[in-house]
N, C-alpha and C positions, 0 to 999 in steps of 0.2 A: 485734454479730457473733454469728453463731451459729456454734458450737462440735462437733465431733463427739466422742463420750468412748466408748474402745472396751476391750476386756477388763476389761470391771465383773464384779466376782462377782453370782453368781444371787442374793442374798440383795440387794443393792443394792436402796433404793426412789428415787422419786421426792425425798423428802424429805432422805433422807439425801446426793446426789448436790447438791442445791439449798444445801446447808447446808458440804460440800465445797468448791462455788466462792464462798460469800458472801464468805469470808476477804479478797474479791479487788476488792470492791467487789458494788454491788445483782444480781440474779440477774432478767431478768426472765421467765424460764421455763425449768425442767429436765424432761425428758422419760426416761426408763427405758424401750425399745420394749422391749413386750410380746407373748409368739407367741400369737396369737389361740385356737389348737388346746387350747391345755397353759394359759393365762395365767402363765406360768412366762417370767424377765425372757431375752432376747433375747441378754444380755450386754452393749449397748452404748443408749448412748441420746444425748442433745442438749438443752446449755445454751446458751442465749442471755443477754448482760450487754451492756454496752456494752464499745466497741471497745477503749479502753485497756485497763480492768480484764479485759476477753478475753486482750489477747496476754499482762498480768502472768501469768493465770493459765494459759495454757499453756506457759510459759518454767517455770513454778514447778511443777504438778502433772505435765507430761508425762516417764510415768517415773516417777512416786514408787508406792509399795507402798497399795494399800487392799484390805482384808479380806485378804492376803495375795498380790494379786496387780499387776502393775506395769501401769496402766495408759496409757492412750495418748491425748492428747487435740490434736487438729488442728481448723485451722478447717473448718466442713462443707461440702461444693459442692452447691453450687443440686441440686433434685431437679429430675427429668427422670421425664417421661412413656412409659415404656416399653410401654405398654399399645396405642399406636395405629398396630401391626401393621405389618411388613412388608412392601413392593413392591417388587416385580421389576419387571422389564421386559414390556411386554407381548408377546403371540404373536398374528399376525392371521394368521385364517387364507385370508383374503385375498389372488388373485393369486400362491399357494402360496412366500411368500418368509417365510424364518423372522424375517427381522431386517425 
């Protein structure tokens, strides 16, 4: 299950976030997004484990305090391609009818 993990402190790495949910069982990817601009962390990032040790550890960490702030961690929804633009309706200007 992949995991979303949201108000991380900017000091948060990869490692430290991977090490967070071991407690819970194997980890097998934590991710920290980073703003490409600044490489300076995003605030939230994405662990993947297996399904049980996922829901132990969102029952357990969601809402607890790290580096001083209460974080938040839910399962993540599928990414979606927002990139492949918008359409309307067409307008033909054919036979001068708008519809």
């Amino acid at each position: 299950m992949n995991m979303y993990v949201s108000n991380l402190g900017f000091q948060v790495n990869d490692e430290e976030l991977k090490t967070l949910f071991n407690k819970f069982g194997e980890v097998t990817s934590a991710k920290v997004v980073m703003d490409r601009e600044t490489g300076r962390s995003r605030g939230f990032g994405f662990v993947e484990m297996a399904d049980a040790a996922a829901e132990e550890a969102m029952k357990s960490l969601d809402g607890t305090q790290v580096d001083g702030r209460a974080i938040s961690v839910t399962k993540a929804r599928p990414k979606t391609d927002n990139r492949s633009g918008g359409g309307g309706g067409s307008y033909s200007r054919d036979k001068g009818s708008r519809w």
